[in-house]
N, C-alpha and C positions, 0 to 999 in steps of 0.2 A: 578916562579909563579907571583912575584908582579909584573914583567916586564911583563907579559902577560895583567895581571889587567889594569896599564896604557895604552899599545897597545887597549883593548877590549876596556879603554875608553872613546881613542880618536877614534877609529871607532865609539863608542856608539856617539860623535860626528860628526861622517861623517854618518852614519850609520841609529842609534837609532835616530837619529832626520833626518835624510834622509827620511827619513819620511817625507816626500811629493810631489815627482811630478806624481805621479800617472802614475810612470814606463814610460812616454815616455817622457823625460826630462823634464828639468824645462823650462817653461813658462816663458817671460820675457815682461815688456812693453820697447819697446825699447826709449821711447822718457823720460823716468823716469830713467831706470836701469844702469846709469852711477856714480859710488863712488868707492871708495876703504876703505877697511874695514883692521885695524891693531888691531889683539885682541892676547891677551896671557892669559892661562889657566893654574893653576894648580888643579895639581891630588892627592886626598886624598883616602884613606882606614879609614874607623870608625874613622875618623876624623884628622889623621897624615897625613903629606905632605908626597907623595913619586913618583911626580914626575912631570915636568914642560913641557910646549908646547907652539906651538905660530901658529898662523891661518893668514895669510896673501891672501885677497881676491879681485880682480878687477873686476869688472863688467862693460862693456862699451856697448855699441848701438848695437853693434853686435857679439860683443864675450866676454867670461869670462876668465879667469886664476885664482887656488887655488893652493896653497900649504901650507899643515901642519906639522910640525915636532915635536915631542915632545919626552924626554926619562926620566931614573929612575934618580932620585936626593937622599941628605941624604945617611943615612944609608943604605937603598934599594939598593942605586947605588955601594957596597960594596959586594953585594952579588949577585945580580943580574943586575948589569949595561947591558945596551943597549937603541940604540933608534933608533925612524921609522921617517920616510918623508914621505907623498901622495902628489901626484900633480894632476892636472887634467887642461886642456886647454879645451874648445868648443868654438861651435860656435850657435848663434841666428840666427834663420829663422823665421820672423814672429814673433809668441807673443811664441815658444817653443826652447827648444836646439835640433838641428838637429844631431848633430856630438860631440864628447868629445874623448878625447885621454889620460888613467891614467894609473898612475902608482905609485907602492906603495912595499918600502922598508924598511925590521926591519932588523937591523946587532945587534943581542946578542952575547958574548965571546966563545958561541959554535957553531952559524951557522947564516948566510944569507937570510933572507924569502924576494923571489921577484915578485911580478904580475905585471903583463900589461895588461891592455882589452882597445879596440877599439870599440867603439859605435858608430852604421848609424842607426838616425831615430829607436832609441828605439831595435834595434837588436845588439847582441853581434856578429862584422864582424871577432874579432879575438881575441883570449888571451891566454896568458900565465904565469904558474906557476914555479916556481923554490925555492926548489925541488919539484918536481911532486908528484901531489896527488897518495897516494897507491890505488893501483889497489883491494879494498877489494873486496868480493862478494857479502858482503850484502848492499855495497854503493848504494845508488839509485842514477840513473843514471842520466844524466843532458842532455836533449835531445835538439836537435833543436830545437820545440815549446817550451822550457822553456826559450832560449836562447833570446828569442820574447818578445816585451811589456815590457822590464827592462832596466835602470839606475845605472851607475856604483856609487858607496856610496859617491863618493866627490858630482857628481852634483846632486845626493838626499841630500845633505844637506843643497840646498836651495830652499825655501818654498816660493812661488808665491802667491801672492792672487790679482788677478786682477781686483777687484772692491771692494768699500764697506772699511770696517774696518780693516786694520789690524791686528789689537789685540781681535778676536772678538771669542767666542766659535768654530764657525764655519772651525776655521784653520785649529782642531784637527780632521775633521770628513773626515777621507781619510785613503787611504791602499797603500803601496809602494814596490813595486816589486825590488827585489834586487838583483846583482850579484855580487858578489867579487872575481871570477876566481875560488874559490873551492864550495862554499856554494850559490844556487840559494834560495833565500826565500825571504817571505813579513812581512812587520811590518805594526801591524795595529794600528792606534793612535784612540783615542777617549780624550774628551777633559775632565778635570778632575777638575782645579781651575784656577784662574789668582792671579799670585802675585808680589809685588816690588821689584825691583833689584839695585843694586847701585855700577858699576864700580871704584875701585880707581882711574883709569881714564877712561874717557869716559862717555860710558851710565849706564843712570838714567832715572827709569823708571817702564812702565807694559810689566809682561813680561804673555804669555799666557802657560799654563803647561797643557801636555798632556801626559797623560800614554800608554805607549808601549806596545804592544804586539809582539811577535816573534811568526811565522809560519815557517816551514823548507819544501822547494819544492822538491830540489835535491840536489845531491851533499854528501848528509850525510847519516853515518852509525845509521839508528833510534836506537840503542841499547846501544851507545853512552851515557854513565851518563850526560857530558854538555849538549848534545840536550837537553837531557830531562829534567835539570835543566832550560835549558833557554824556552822549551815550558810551563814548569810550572810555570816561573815567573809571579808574578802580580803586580809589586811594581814598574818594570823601569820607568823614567819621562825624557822626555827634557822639556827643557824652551827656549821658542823661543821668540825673539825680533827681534824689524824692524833693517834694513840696511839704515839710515837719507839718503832722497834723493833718494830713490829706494821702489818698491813695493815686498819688500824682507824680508823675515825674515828668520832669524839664529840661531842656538842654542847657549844661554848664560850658558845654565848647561845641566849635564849631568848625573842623577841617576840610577845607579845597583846597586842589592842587590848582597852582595854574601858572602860564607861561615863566614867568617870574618868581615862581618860588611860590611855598604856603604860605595860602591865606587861611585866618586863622580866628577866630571872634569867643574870646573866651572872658568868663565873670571874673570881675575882680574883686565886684561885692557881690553877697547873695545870702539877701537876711528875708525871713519869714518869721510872720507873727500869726502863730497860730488863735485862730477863735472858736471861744466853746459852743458847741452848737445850742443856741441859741432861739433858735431857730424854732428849733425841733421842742424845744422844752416847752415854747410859746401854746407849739398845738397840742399839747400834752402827750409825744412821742418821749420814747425812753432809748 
């Protein structure tokens, strides 16, 4: 169970603040979206450490790469040891992501959980689960048109705003179509407070907090006690801050309630080194 908590939330990191590109990838300016982002996060339950991650992210002129890893630490790791990676690669066409390639691995002491999904232009062209989703009867099904207008949860966890503020109410005011290879659903954000953040290293700063909502499309058995826990939630929050050097923001924290107290996945480093576009000077863009 605790190992699932951290899994749920470093997805509530890819995920729960995925929470933005409004299902047909993210958005980029390409003459800005050039840094690389090194953050590391730990994972608390009602306030106890129990478990450690690290985000590594490149953004350059025309393509991205993410990878996150995190597992159970302490005591937790005693009883429930295991940990996951996500990766995701794309590519930018214009000011959106056209194409991304993910994949996401948990190995706990009694099994293997593995997905892949392929994204063209906002469509799910292929994916796979290991081991395969059970064939219930009363799963709702996951059809073609749902397959449509979604973002796999690494490249919804970064947030575009192409003009204007980036710390500004207006971030939170959007809905994100989601697939994960078993669960198609939207999280809807609406903006909730802005408040200060201060990395041990790195950023310092406003950060803008927006409360979640979970919708479930396909994919799941609605009779399921979590569904129903996570449709009833009302309390999840990320906290997004900019990427220095990009028109990007990212989730610095991570809030779920759950039976036991808040769980909670927040940075404790969060350095970015920005790059001059480079890129751009090559083709002889100004």
């Amino acid at each position: 169970m605790a190992f699932r908590l951290i899994t749920g939330l470093r997805a509530g990191l890819v995920a729960a603040a995925g929470v933005l590109a409004l299902g047909l990838g993210v958005a980029a300016d390409p003459a800005s979206a050039q840094a690389k982002l090194d953050a590391k996060y730990t994972a608390t339950l009602a306030g106890l450490p129990i478990g450690k991650g690290s985000w590594v992210l490149n953004l350059d002129e025309d393509a991205y790469t993410s990878t996150m890893s995190g597992g159970t630490s302490g005591l937790v790791k005693l009883f429930a040891g295991g940990h996951g990676t996500s990766t995701v690669r794309g590519v930018w066409a214009g000011d959106r992501s056209v194409g991304s390639v993910y994949s996401s691995e948990i190995k706990t002491k009694r099994k293997t959980d593995r997905v892949d999904i392929t994204v063209e232009s906002g469509r799910i062209k292929d994916f796979k689960v290991s081991p395969p989703v059970d064939d219930e009867q009363d799963r709702v099904p996951i059809t073609d048109a749902e397959k449509r207008g979604v973002t796999d949860p690494m490249t919804g966890s970064m947030i575009h705003v192409p003009v204007g503020d980036l710390l500004s109410p207006g971030v939170c005011k959007r809905t994100l179509p989601l697939f994960d290879g078993r669960y198609r659903y939207n999280l809807k954000l609406t903006f909730k407070r802005m408040e200060t953040v201060k990395a041990a290293k790195g950023y310092a700063g406003a950060a803008v907090v927006c409360s979640v909502l979970f919708a479930p499309v396909a994919g799941f058995v609605p009779d399921r006690s979590a569904i129903k826990y996570l449709v009833a939630m009302r309390d999840a929050e990320v906290w997004l801050v900019p990427v220095q050097g990009t028109r990007m923001l990212v989730p610095f924290r991570v809030e779920v309630p759950t039976p036991l107290g808040t769980g909670a996945l927040e940075a404790r480093e969060f350095i970015v080194t920005p790059r001059p576009v480079k890129a751009a000077i090559k083709r002889g863009k100004t």
